[in-house]
C-alpha positions as CSV (number, residue, x, y, z in Angstrom):
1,X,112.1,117.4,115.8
2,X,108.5,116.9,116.9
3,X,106.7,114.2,115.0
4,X,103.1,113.2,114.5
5,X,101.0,110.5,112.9
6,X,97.9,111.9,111.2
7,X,94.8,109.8,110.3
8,X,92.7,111.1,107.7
9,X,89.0,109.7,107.4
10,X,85.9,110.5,105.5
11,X,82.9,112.0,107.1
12,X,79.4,111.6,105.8
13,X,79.3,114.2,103.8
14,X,82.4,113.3,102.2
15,X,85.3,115.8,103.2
16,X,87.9,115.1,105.3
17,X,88.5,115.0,108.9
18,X,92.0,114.4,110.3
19,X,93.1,113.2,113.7
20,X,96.8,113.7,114.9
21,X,98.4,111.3,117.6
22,X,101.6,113.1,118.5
23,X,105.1,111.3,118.9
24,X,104.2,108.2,117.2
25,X,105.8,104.5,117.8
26,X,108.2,104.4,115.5
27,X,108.6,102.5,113.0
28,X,105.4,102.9,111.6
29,X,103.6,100.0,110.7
30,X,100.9,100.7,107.8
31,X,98.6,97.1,108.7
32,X,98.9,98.3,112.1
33,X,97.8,102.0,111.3
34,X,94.8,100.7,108.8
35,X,93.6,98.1,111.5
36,X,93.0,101.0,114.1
37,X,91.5,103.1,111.1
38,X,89.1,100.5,110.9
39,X,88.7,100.0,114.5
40,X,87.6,103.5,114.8
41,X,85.5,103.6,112.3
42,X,83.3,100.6,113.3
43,X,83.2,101.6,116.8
44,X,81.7,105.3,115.8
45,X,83.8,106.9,118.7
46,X,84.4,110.1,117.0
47,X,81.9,112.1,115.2
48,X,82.6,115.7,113.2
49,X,80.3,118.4,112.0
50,X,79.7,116.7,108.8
51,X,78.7,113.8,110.6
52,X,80.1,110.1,111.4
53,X,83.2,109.0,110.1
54,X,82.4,106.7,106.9
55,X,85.9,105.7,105.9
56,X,89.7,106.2,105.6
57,X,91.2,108.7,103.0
58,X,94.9,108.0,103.9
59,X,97.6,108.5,106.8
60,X,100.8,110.6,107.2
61,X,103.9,111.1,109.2
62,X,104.6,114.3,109.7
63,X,107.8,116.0,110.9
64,X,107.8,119.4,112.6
65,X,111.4,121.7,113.5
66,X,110.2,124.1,116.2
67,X,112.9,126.6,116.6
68,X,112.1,129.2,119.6
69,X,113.4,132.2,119.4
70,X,114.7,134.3,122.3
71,X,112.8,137.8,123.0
72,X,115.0,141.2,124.4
């Protein structure tokens, strides 16, 4: 099961931008999570179309089942 931890910020025009970091440390620790939210947000590292990242909308774990299937 492929896992990922996805950030979700708030640009300057107010929609969402996400950023994934796949195969998270585990548990996940929420202080930890917000603290580098906050980190990256005062540091102004990433920028998106609808310019800088103003603040944090929320963060998820997500959990992916990748089955391949075999071609003939």
């Amino acid at each position: 099961m492929e896992k990922s931890l996805e950030l979700q910020f708030v640009n300057q025009q107010g929609k969402v931008v996400r950023i994934a970091i796949d195969n998270p440390v585990e548990p996940v620790n929420a202080q930890q999570v917000s603290s580098v939210m906050d980190a990256i947000i005062a540091a102004n590292i990433f920028t998106s179309s609808g310019g800088d990242l103003v603040g944090k909308q929320g963060a998820r774990l997500l959990q992916r089942e990748v089955t391949e299937v075999a071609l003939t």
